[in-house]
C-alpha positions as CSV (number, residue, x, y, z in Angstrom):
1,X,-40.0,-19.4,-20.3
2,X,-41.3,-22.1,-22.8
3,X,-42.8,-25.2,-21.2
4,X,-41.9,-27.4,-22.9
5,X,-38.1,-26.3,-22.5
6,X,-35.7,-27.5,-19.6
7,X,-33.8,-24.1,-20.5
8,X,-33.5,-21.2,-23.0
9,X,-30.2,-19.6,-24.6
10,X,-30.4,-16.4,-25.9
11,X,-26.8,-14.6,-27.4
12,X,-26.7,-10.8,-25.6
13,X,-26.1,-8.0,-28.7
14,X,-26.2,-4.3,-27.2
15,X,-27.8,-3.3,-30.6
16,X,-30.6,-5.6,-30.9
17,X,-31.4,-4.5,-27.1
18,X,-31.3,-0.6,-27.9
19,X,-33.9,-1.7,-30.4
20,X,-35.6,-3.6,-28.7
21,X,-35.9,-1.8,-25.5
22,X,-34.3,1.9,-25.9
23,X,-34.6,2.9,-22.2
24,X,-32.8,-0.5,-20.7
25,X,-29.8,0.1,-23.0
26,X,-29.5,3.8,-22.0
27,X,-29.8,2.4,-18.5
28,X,-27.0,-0.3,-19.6
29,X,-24.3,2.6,-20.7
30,X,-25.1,4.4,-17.5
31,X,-24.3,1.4,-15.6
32,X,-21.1,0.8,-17.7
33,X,-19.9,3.7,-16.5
34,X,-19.3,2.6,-13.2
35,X,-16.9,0.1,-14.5
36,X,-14.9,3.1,-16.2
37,X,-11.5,4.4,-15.7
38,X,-11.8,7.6,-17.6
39,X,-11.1,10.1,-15.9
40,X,-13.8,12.0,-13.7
41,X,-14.7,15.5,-16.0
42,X,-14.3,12.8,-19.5
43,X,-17.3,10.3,-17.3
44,X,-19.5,13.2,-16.0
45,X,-19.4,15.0,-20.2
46,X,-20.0,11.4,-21.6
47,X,-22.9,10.8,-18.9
48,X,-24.2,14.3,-19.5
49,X,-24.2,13.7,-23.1
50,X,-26.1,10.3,-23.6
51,X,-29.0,11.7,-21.2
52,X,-29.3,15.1,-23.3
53,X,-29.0,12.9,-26.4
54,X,-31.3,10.2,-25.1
55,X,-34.2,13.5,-23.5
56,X,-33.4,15.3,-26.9
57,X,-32.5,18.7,-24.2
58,X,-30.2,21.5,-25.7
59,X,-28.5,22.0,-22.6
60,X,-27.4,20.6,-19.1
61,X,-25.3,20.7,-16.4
62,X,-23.8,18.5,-13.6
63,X,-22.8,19.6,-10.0
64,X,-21.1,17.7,-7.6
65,X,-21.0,18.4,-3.8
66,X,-17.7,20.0,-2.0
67,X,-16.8,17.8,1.0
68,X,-18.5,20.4,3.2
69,X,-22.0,20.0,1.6
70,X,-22.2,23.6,1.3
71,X,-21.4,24.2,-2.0
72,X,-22.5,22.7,-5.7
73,X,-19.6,22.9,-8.2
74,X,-19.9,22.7,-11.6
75,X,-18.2,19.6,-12.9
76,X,-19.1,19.4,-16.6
77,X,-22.0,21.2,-18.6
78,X,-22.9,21.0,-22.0
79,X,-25.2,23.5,-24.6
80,X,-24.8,26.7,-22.0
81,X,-22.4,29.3,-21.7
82,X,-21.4,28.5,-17.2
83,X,-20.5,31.9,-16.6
84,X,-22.4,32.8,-13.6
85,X,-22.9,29.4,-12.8
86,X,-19.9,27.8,-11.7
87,X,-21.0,27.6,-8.0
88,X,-24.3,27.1,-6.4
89,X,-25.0,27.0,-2.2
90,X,-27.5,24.5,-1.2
91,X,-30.0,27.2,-0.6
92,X,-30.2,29.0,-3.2
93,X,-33.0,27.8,-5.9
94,X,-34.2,24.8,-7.5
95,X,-30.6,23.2,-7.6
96,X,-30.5,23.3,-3.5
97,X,-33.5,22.2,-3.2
98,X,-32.9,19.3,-5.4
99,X,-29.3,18.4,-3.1
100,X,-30.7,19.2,0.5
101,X,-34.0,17.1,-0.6
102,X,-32.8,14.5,-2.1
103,X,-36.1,15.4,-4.8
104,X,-36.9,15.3,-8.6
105,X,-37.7,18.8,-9.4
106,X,-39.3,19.9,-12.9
107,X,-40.0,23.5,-13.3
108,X,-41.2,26.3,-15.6
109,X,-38.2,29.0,-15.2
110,X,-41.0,32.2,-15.4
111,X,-42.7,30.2,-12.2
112,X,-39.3,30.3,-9.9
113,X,-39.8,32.4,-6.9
114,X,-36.2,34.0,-7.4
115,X,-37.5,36.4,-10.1
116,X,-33.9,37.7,-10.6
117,X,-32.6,34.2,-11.5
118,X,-35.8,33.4,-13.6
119,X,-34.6,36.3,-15.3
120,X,-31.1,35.7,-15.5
121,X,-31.8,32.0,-17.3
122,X,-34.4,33.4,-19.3
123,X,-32.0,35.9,-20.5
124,X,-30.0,32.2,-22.0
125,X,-32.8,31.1,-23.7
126,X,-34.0,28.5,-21.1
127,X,-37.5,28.0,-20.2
128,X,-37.7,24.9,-18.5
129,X,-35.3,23.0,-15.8
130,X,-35.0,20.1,-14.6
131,X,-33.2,18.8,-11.4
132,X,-32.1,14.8,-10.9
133,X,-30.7,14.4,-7.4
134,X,-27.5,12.4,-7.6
135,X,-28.0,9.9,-5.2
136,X,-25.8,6.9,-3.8
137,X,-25.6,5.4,-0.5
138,X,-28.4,7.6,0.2
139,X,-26.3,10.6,0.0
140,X,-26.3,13.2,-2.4
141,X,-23.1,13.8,-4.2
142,X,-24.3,16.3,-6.5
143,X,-27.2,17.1,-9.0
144,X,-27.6,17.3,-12.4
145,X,-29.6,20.6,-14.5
146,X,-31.4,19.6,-17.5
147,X,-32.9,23.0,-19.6
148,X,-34.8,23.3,-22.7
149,X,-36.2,25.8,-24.5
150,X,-39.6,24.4,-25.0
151,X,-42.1,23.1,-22.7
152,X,-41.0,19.4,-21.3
153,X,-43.8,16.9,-20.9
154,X,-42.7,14.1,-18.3
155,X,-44.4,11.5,-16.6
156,X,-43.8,9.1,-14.0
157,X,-41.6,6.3,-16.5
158,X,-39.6,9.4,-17.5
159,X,-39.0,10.6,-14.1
160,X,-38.4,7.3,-13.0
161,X,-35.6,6.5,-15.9
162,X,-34.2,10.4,-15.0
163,X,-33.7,9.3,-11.4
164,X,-32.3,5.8,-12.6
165,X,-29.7,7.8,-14.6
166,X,-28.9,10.1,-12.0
167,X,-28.3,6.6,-9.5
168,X,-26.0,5.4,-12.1
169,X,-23.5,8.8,-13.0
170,X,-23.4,9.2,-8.9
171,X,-22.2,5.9,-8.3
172,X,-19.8,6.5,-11.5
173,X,-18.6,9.3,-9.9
174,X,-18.1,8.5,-6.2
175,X,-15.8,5.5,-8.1
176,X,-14.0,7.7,-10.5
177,X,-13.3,9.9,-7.6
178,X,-12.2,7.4,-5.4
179,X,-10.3,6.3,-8.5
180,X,-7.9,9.3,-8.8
181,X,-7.8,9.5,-4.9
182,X,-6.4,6.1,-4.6
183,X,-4.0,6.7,-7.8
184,X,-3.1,10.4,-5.9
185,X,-2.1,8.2,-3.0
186,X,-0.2,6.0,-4.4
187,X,1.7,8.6,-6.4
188,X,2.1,9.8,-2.7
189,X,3.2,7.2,-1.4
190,X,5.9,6.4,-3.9
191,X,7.4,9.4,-3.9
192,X,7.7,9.1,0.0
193,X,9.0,5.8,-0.9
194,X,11.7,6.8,-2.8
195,X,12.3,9.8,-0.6
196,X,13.1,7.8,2.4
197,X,15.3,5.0,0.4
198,X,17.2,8.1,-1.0
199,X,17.3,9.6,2.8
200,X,18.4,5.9,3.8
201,X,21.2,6.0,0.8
202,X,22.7,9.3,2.1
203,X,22.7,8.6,5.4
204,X,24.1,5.1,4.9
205,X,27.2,6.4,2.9
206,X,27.8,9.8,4.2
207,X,27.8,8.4,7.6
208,X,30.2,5.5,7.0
209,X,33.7,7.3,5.7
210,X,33.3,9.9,9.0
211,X,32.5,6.8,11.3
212,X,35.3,5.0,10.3
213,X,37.6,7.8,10.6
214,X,36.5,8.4,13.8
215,X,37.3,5.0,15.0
216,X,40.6,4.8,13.0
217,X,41.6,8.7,14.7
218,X,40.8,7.6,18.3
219,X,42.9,4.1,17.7
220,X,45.9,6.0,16.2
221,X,45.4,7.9,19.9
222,X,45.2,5.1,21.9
223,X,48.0,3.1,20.5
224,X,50.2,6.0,20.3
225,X,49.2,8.3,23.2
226,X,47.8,6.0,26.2
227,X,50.9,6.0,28.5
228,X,50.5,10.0,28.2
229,X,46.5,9.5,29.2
230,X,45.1,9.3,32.6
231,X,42.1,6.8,33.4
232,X,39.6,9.2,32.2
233,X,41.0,9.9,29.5
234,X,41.6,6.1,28.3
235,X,38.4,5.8,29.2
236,X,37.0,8.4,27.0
237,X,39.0,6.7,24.3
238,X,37.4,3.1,24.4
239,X,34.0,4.4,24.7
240,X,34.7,6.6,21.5
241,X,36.0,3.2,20.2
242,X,32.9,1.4,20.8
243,X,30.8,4.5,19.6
244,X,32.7,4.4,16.3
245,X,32.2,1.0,15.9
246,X,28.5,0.7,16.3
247,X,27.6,3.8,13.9
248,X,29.9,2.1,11.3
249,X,28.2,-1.5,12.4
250,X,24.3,0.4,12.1
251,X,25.3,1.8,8.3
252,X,26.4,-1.3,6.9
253,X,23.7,-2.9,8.7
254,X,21.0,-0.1,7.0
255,X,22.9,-0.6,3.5
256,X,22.7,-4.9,4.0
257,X,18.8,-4.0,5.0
258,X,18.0,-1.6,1.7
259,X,19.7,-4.1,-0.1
260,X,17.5,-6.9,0.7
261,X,14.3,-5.0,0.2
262,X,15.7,-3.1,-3.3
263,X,18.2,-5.8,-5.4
264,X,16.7,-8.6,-7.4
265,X,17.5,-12.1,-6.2
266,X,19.2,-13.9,-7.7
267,X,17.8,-17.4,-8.2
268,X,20.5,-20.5,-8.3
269,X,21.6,-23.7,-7.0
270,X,22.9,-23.6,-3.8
271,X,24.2,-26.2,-1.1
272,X,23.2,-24.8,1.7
273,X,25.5,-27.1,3.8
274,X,28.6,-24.9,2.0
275,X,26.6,-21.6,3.6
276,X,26.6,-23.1,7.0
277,X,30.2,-23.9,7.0
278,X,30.6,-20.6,6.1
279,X,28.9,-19.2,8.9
280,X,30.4,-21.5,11.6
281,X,34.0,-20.7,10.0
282,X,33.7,-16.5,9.9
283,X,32.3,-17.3,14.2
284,X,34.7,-20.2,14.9
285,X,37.4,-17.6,16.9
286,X,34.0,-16.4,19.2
287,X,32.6,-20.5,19.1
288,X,36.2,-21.5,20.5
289,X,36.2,-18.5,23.2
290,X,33.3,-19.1,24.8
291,X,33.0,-22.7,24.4
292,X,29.8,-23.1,22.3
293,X,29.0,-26.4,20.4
294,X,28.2,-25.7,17.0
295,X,25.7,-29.3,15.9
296,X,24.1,-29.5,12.0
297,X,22.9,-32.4,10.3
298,X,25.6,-34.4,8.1
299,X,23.4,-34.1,5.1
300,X,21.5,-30.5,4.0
301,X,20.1,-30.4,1.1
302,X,20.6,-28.2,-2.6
303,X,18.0,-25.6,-3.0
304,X,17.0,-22.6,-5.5
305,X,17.6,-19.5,-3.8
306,X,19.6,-16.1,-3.5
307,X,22.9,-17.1,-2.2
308,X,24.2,-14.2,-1.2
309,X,20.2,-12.8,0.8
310,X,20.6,-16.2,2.5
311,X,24.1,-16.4,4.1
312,X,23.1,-13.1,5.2
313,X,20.1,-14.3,6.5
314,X,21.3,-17.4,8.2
315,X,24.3,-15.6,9.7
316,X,22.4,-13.1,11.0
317,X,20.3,-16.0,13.1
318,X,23.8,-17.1,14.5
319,X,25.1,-13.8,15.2
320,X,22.1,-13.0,17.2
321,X,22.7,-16.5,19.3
322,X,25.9,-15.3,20.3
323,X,24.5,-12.0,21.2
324,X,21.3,-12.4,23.0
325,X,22.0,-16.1,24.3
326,X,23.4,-14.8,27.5
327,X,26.6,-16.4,29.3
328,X,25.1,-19.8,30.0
329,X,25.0,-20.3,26.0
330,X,26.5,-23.5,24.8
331,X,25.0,-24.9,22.1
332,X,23.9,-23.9,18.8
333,X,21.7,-26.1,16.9
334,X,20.9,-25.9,12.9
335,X,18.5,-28.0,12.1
336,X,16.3,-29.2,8.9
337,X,12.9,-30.7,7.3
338,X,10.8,-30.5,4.8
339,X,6.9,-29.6,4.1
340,X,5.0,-30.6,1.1
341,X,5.9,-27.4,-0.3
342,X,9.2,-25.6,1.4
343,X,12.5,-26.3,2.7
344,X,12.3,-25.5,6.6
345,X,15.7,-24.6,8.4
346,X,16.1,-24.0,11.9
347,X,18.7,-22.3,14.3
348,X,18.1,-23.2,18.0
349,X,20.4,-22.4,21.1
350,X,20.3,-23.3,24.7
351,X,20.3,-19.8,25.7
352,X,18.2,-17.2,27.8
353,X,15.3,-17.3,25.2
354,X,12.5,-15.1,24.5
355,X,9.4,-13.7,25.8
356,X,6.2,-14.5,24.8
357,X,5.0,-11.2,23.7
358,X,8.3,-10.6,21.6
359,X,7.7,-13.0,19.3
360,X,6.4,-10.9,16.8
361,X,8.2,-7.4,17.8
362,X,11.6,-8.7,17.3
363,X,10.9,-9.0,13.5
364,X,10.5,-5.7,13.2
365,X,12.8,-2.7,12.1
366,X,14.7,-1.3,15.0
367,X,12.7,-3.4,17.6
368,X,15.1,-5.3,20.2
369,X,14.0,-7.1,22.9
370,X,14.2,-6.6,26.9
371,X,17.3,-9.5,26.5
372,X,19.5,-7.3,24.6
373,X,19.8,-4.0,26.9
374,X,23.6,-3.3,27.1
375,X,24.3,-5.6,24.1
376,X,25.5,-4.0,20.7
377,X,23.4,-4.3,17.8
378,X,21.2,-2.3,15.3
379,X,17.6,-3.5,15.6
380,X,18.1,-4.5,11.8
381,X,19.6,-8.6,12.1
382,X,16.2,-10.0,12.4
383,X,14.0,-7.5,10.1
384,X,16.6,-8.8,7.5
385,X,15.6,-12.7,8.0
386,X,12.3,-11.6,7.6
387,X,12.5,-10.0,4.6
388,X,14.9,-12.4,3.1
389,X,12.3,-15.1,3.5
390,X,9.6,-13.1,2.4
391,X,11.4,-12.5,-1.0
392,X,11.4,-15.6,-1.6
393,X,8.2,-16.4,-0.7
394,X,8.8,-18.1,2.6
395,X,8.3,-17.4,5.9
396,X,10.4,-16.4,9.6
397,X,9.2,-16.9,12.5
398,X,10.6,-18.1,16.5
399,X,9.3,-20.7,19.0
400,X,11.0,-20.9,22.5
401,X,10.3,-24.3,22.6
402,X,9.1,-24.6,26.5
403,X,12.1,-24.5,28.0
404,X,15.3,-22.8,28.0
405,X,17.0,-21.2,24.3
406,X,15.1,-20.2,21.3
407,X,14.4,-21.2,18.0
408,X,14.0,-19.6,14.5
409,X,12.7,-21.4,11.7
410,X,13.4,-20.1,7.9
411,X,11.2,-21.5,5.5
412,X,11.6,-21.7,1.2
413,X,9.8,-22.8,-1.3
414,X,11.0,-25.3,-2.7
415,X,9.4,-24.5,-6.4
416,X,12.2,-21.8,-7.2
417,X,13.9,-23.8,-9.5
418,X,13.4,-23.7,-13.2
419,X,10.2,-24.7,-14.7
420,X,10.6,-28.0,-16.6
């Protein structure tokens, strides 16, 4: 750097560097490569031809190791017929040796000790071979066969830049491999997607019409038929009933949950306080039986949101209140603030509460909590909340509050309004 400089700028060109400094620009493609997301036999043939290019060889060949290290396979090859060598065990000649170790090799072909395959790449016009271990992570993932058919004069720079090259196509093609794993799996993964979603479809609709019937078939024989049934069989009647009703409450609670996760929201004003009156309307028979309180602020505010996801949502946290309060329930509480950034809505009751080391569980999809054995209900109410929330980019989450009753908090953004 010039002395009498605080600092240099120099403009980078590829082509003034490949003139000015051949090997570091060969090395500079090579490391490009890495970056690539060509496929892995269109990487190794473009590797294999800038080093023949760059070496001026007539022919090479690249192997990479099987996931047993056992076997080399030919992977991409250029200036030689492969027949015969497709396939190469790490013992057998200069190619093993190169893979089990880890070494530079650079060999006349009429001084191999195998005399048959001296002969056999004699026969293809090649008299000298060179093997580059291709190393990353110290661990060989393949080699790579250079052959001419002239005596090859190398010396320590040269070997140096071949084992530089052969650095730069392994790590190349450890990422090109992990490449088409990762797009493999995630081909996987969305076919399994849309495999279970169908699954869920089917299963949601065929279920529903046979469900109901079942219900409507063993009402018909209650209403009609109970003076002509004993106990038992009255009995067998209302638990077919209840059956009935819970496979037809689980489908249209599996169809409200694939309907969450699939259908775009809808984004639009919405007065949330008209959702709550809602709510506390479609429960006010249940409110009135059991004499719960129902308490919400005077005011609650207009936000952006999906109106439909939300009542859903925010029924859902009342209906499971009524379900998993317990007998001593009396109150339920909706409550509201704000953050610098989100609306926060709360639904508290005075009821048995939650453990501790549900908090998380309950969230989940089909999860239910030790407070809900010998209550009805799918395991789906509070996945929903979740998920609602997390469409929008918000939050759910529960706080027993130290004492007696429980408390979920929903929380929105509150930048889901129209950019100005």
């Amino acid at each position: 750097m010039p002395t009498n400089k605080k600092y240099i700028s120099v403009r980078f060109s590829k082509s003034e560097l490949k003139e000015r400094n051949k090997e570091l620009s060969i090395l500079l493609e090579m490391s490009d490569l890495t970056s690539n997301s060509i496929n892995l036999k269109d990487l190794l043939a473009f590797a294999l031809s800038k080093v023949l290019e760059y070496f001026d060889l007539e022919a090479g060949r690249i192997y990479l190791m099987d996931e047993e290290e056992q076997y080399l396979h030919l992977a991409a090859h250029q200036g030689v017929v492969p027949e015969g060598l497709e396939k190469v065990h790490i013992s057998e000649g200069f190619t093993g040796k190169s893979a089990r170790t880890k070494s530079f090799i650079g060999q006349h072909v009429s001084e191999l000790e195998d005399k048959m395959r001296a002969a056999f790449l004699l026969s293809k016009g090649i008299k000298g071979v060179i093997c580059v271990p291709l190393i990353t992570m110290d661990k060989t993932v393949g080699v790579m066969n250079l052959a001419a058919d002239k005596m090859i004069e190398l010396d320590p720079f040269k070997i140096d830049l071949l084992r530089a090259m052969g650095n730069q196509i392994a790590v190349a093609a450890t990422n090109a491999k992990l490449f088409e794993e990762l797009k493999n799996n995630i081909e996987t993964i969305r076919e399994k997607k849309e495999m279970i979603k169908f699954f869920a479809y089917s299963i949601s609709h065929d279920l529903k019409s046979p469900a109901t019937s079942v219900y409507g078939l063993a009402k018909r024989l209650q209403e009609k038929y109970e003076g002509s049934l004993d106990g038992s069989g009255r009995a067998y009647c209302d638990q077919i009933l209840k059956t009935s009703e819970q496979m037809v409450s689980l489908v249209e609670d599996i169809n409200a949950y694939i309907t969450t996760r699939e259908v775009a929201l809808n984004i639009e004003r919405i007065d949330v306080k008209e959702i709550t009156e809602g709510i506390r309307e479609g429960f006010s028979t249940i409110l009135l039986q059991r004499g719960i309180k129902w308490v919400q602020p005077e005011r609650l505010p207009e936000i952006f949101g999906d109106r439909l996801a939300l009542s859903r949502a925010f029924r859902n946290l009342v209906d499971n209140a009524l379900k998993y309060g317990g007998e001593k329930l009396r109150e339920i509480k909706i409550g509201y603030k704000e953050s610098d950034s989100f609306h926060i809505f709360s639904f508290g009751d005075d009821g048995v509460g939650i453990r501790e080391g549900d908090r998380e569980k309950i969230f989940e999809v089909f999860q239910r909590n030790e407070t809900s054995k010998g209550t009805a209900g799918s395991g789906l109410g509070l996945a929903i909340v979740r998920e609602v929330a997390a469409r929008h980019g918000g939050n759910a989450w529960v706080d027993n509050g130290g004492g007696r009753g429980t408390t979920f908090y929903v929380s929105i953004p509150m930048d889901l309004g129209p950019k100005l």
